[in-house]
C-alpha positions as CSV (number, residue, x, y, z in Angstrom):
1,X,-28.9,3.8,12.8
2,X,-25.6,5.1,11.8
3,X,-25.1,5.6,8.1
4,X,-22.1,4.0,6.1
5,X,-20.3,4.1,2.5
6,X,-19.4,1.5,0.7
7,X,-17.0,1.5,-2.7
8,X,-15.1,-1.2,-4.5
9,X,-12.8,-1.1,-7.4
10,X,-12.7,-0.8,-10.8
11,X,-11.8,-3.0,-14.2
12,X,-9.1,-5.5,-13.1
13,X,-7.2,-7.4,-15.9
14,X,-5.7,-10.9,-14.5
15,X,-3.2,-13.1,-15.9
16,X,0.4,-13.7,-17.2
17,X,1.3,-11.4,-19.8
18,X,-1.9,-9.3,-19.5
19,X,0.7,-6.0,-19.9
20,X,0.3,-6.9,-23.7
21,X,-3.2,-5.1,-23.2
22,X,-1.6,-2.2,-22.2
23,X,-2.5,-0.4,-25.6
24,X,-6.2,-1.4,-25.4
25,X,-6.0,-0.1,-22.2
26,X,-5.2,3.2,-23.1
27,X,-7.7,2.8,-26.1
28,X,-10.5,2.7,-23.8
29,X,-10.2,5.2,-22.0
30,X,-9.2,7.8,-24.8
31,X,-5.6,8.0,-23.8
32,X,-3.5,8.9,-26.7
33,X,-0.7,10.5,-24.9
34,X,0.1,9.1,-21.4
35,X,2.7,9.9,-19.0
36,X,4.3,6.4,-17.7
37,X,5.4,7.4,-13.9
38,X,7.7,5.1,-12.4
39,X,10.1,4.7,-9.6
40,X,14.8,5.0,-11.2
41,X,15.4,1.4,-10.8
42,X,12.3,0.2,-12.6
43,X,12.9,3.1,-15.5
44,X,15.8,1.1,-17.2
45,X,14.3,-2.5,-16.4
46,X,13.0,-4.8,-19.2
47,X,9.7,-4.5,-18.4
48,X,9.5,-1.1,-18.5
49,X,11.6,-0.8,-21.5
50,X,9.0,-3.6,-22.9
51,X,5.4,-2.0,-22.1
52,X,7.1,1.4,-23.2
53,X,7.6,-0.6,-27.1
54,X,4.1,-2.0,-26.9
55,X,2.5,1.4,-26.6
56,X,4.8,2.9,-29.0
57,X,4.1,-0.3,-31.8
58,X,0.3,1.0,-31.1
59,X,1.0,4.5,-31.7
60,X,0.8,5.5,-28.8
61,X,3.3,8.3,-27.9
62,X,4.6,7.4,-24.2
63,X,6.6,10.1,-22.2
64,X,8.4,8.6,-18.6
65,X,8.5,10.5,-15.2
66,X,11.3,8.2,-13.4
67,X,12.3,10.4,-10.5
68,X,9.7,9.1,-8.1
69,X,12.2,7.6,-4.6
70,X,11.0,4.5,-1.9
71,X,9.1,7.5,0.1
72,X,7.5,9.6,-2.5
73,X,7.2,13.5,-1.8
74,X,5.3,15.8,-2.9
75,X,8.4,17.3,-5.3
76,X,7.9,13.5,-7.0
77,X,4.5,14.8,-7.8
78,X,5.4,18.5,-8.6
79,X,7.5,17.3,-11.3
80,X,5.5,14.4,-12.3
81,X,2.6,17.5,-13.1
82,X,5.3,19.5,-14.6
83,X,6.4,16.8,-17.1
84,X,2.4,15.8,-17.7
85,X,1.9,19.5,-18.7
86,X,5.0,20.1,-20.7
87,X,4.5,17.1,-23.2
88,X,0.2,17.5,-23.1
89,X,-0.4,14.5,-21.9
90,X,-4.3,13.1,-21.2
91,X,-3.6,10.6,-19.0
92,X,-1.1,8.3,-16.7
93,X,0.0,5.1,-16.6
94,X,1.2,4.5,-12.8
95,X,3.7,1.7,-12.6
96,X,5.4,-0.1,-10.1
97,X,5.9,-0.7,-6.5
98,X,3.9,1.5,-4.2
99,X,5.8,4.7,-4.7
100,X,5.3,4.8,-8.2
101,X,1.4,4.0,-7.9
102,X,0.7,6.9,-5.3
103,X,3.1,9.3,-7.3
104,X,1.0,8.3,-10.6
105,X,-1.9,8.6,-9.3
106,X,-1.5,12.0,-7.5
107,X,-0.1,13.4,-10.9
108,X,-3.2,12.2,-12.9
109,X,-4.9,14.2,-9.8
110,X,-2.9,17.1,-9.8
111,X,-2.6,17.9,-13.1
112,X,-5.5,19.4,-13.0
113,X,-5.9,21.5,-9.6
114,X,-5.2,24.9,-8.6
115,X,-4.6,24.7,-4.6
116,X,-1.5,22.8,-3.2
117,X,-1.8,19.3,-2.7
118,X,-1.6,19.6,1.2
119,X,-5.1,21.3,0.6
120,X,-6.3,17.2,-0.4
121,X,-5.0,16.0,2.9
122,X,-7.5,12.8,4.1
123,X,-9.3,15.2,6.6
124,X,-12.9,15.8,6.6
125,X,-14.3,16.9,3.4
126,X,-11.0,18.1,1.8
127,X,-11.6,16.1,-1.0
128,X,-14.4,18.2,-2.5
129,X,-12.4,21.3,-3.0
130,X,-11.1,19.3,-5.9
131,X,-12.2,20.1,-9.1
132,X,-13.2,16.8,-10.0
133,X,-13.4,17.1,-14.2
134,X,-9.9,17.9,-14.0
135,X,-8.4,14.4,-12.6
136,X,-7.3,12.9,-15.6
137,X,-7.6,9.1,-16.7
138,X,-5.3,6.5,-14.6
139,X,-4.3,2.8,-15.6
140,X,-2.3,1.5,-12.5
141,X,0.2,-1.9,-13.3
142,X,1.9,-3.0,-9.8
143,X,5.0,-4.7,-9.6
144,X,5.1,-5.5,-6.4
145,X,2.4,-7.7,-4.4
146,X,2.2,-5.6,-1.1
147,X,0.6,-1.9,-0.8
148,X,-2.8,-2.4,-3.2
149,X,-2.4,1.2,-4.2
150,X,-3.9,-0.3,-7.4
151,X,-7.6,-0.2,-6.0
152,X,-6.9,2.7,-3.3
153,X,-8.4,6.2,-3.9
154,X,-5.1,7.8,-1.6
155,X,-2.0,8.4,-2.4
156,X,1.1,8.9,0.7
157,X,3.2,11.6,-0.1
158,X,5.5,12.8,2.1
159,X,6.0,16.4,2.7
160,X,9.6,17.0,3.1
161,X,8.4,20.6,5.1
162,X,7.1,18.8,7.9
163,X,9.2,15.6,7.9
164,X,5.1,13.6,8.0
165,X,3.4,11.3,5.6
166,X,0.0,12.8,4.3
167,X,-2.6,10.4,3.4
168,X,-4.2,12.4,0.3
169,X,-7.5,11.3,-0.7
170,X,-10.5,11.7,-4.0
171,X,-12.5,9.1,-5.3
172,X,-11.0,9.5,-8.5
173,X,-7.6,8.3,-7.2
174,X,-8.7,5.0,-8.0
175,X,-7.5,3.8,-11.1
176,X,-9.6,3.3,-14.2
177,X,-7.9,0.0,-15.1
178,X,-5.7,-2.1,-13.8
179,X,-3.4,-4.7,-14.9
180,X,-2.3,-7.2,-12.6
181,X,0.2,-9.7,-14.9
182,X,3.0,-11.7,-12.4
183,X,5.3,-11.8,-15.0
184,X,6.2,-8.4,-13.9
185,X,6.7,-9.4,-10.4
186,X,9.3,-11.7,-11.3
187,X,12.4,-9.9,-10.7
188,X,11.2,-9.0,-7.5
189,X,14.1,-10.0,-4.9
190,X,13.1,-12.7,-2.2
191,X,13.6,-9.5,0.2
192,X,11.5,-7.3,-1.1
193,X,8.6,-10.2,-2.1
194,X,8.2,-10.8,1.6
195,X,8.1,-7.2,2.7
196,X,5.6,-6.6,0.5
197,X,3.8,-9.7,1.6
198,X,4.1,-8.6,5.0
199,X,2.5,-5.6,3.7
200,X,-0.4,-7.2,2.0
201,X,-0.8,-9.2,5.2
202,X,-1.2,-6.4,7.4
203,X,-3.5,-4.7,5.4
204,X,-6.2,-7.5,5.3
205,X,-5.4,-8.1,9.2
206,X,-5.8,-4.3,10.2
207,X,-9.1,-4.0,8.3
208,X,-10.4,-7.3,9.2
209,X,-9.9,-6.0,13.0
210,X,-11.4,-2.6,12.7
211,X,-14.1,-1.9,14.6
212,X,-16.6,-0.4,11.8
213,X,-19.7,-2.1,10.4
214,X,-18.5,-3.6,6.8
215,X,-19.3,-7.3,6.3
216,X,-18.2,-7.1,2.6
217,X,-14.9,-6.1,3.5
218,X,-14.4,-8.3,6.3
219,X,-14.8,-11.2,4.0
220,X,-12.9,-10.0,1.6
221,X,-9.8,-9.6,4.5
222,X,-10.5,-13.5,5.5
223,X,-9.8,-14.7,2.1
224,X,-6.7,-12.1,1.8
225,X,-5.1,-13.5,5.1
226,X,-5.8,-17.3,3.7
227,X,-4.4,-16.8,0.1
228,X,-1.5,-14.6,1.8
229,X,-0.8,-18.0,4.0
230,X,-0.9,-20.6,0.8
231,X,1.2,-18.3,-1.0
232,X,3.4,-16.4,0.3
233,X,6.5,-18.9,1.6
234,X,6.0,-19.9,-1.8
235,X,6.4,-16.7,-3.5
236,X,9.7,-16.0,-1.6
237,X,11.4,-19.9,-2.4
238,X,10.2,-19.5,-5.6
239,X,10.0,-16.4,-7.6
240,X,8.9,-17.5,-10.8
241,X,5.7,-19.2,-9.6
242,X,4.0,-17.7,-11.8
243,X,0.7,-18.8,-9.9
244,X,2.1,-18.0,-5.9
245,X,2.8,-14.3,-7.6
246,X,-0.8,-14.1,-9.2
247,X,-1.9,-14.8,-5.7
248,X,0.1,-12.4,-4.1
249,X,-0.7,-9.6,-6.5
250,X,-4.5,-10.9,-6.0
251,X,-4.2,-10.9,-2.0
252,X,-2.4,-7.2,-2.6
253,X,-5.4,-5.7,-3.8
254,X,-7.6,-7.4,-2.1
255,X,-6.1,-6.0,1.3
256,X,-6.0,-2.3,-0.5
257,X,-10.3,-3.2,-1.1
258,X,-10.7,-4.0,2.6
259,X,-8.9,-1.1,4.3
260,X,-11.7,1.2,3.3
261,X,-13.1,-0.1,6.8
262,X,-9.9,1.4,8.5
263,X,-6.4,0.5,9.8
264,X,-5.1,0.9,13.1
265,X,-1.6,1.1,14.9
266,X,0.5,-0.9,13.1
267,X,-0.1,1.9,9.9
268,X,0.0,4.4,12.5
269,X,3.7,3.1,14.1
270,X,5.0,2.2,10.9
271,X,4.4,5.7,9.1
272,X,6.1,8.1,11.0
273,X,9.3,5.7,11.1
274,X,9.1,5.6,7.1
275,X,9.6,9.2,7.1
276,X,11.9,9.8,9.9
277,X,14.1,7.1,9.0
278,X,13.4,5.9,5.8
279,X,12.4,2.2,5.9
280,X,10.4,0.2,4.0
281,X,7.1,0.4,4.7
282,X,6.7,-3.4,4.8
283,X,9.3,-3.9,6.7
284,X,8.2,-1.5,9.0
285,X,4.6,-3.2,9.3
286,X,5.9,-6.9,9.8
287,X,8.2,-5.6,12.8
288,X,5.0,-3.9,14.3
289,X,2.8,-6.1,14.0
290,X,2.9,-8.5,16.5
291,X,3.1,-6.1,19.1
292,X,0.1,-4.4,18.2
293,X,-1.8,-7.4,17.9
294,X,-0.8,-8.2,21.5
295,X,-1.6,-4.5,22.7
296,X,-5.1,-5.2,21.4
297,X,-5.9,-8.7,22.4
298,X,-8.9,-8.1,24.5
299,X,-10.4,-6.4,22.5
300,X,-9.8,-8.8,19.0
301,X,-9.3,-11.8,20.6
302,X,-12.7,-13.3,19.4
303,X,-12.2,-11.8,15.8
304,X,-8.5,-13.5,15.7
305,X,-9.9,-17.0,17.2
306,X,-12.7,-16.2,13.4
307,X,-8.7,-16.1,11.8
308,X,-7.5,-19.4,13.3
309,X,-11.0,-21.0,11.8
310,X,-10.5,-20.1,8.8
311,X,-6.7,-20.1,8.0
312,X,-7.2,-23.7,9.7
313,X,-4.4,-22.6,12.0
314,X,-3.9,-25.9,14.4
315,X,-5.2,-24.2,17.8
316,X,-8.6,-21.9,18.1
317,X,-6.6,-19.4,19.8
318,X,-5.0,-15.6,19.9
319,X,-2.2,-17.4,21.1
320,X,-2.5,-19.1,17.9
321,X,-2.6,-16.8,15.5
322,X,0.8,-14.7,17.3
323,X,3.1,-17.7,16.9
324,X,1.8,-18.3,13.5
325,X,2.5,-14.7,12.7
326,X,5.9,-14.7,14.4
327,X,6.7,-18.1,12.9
328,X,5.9,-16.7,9.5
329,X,8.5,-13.8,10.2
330,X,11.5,-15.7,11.2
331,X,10.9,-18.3,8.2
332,X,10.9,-14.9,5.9
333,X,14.3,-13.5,7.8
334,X,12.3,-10.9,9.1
335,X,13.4,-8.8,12.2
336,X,11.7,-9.0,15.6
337,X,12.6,-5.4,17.0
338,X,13.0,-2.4,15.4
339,X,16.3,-1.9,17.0
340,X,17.5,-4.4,14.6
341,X,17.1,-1.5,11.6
342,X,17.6,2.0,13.1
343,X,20.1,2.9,15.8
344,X,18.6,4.0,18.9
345,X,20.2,7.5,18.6
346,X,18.3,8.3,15.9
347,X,15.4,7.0,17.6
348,X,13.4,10.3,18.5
349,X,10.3,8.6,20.7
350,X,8.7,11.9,21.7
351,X,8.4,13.2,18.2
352,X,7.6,9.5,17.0
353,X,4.7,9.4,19.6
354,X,3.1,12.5,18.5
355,X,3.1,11.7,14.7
356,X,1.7,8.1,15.3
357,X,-0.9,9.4,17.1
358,X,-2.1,11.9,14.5
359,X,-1.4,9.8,11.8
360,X,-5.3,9.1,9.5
361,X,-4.7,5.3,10.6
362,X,-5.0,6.4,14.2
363,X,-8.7,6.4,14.1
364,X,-9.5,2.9,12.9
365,X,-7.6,1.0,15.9
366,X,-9.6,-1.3,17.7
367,X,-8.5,0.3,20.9
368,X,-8.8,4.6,21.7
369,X,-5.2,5.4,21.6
370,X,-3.0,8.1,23.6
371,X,-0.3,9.2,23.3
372,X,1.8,7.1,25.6
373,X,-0.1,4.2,24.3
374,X,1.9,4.9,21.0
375,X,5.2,5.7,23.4
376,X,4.9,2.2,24.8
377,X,4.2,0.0,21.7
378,X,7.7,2.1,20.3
379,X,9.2,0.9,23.0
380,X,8.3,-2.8,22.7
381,X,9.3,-2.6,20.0
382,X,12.5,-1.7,20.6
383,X,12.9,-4.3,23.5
384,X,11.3,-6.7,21.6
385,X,9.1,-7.4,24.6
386,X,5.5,-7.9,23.4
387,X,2.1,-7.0,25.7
């Protein structure tokens, strides 16, 4: 009988204004000097500039790494270390959408290796050449209701060398604490909410759909997808819901929980084109998805009808499920090809192809996937022609 591992996360605190216990949080864990990493729009927001006078009414002597960009590289996190070392910090606060968690995250890692970060890439066992001891302390706060970075244990850094997203990977990625208030997700434009919903979404889906042995984390999907579905429409009409943004954060992490059974092709499509041509990740995932979905419908059409049961969709179908996903894209202004956001001449399918199919994600697609497999569902997407 195969063999598996199991992990889930950590100490979650819930609720509106929870970012007041950013202090005890730090408290805890014997932070006294963290390094607050955040993306350059957040850096001069209100609710930076807030948690930064919370810690500092504590005591607590905050420094700020605010360089980190939409598709963090691996000079984000060289600097991120450089600034932890220079002020002698002992620990980071992550903060933020997803680029500012994985940056944060892999500075709190980094800080204390020797070998290159490419050395941690998600292959094999390249996570035990770390020097575990050395990770320091991380507190993650999300802003942003889509990549569950929160309760990952990866960071995805792009190395600007090689033009390709590496999926870095150690246990102690995942965050001590975590602090999920929706008061900070507020601000977050209509846009953005329902990118990073589409996010959230596909991450529950993809897991749910993988073909590995995880009951836990199937579960876990189901009830992502249904609180993604009560909430999400509502989230985008009607930003300061306070409780569709608890949700949404909720659902977040939840999907970021269940991918430790795998992802598949929409992750693996979507990643190549963040890095290439620098869109939102998503974005990226809500134009994929539905041709994926159809490129693997014999082989998850019985998981999907499990879906329409409990969503309550109105048919037991796959059928279903498709015109519910589509529906909920054009209701959020989302685009149905990927023509619609990058212009065919920079459209490079060969390269595309190859870095889809070696992307980490790759592996946890219900269907064995070639190369031209990844060449056709580029090109449907284009069209806009599903399976």
């Amino acid at each position: 009988m195969q063999k598996y591992n199991w992990n889930y996360p950590t100490i979650m605190w819930v609720g509106e204004n929870r970012i007041n216990d950013i202090a005890i949080a730090c408290k805890s864990l014997s932070i006294t000097k963290p390094l607050l990493v955040t993306d350059k729009g957040l850096a001069d927001t209100d609710i930076v500039k807030n948690t930064l006078s919370i810690l500092k009414n504590q005591n607590i002597n905050t420094k700020l790494y605010s360089n980190v960009v939409g598709n963090p590289t691996g000079k984000n996190v060289n600097e991120g270390v450089e600034s932890f070392k220079k002020n002698n910090c002992n620990g980071v606060i992550a903060f933020g959408g997803g680029s500012g968690l994985d940056v944060g995250k892999a500075v709190a890692f980094m800080s204390g290796q020797t070998l290159p970060i490419w050395d941690f890439e998600d292959i094999g066992d390249n996570w035990s050449k770390a020097n575990a001891d050395k990770i320091a302390p991380i507190i993650a706060v999300p802003t942003t209701a889509g990549t569950g970075s929160e309760t990952g244990r990866a960071s995805v850094i792009l190395n600007e060398k090689t033009g390709v997203k590496n999926i870095i990977f150690h246990p102690k990625f995942l965050p001590s604490i975590v602090i999920l208030d929706p008061v900070l997700t507020i601000g977050l434009p209509p846009k953005l909410t329902a990118a990073t919903g589409m996010d959230a979404l596909a991450h529950n889906l993809e897991a749910y759909c993988a073909p590995s042995y995880h009951p836990m984390a199937d579960g876990i999907a189901l009830e992502g997808m249904k609180i993604i579905k009560e909430w999400l429409l509502e989230a985008v009409n009607n930003g300061t819901n306070i409780e569709a943004r608890k949700n949404m954060l909720t659902a977040a992490s939840m999907g970021s929980t269940a991918f430790q059974k795998g992802l598949g092709a929409i992750h693996s499509l979507s990643h190549p084109v963040n890095a290439l041509n620098n869109i939102h990740h998503g974005l990226s995932n809500a134009i994929f998805m539905p041709y994926v979905l159809t490129f693997n419908k014999d082989v998850i059409e019985k998981k999907i009808i499990k879906i329409c049961d409990y969503l309550d969709l109105p048919d037991r179908s796959f059928a279903s499920f498709l015109n519910w996903v589509l529906d909920l894209r054009k209701k959020l202004d989302m685009p149905h090809k990927l023509s619609e956001v990058i212009d065919e001449k920079n459209f490079d399918l060969d390269r595309l192809s190859k870095m889809a199919l070696a992307d980490p994600s790759t592996g946890g697609n219900p269907k064995k996937l070639t190369e031209n497999d990844m060449r056709e569902m580029y090109q449907h997407s284009m069209s806009g022609e599903l399976f």
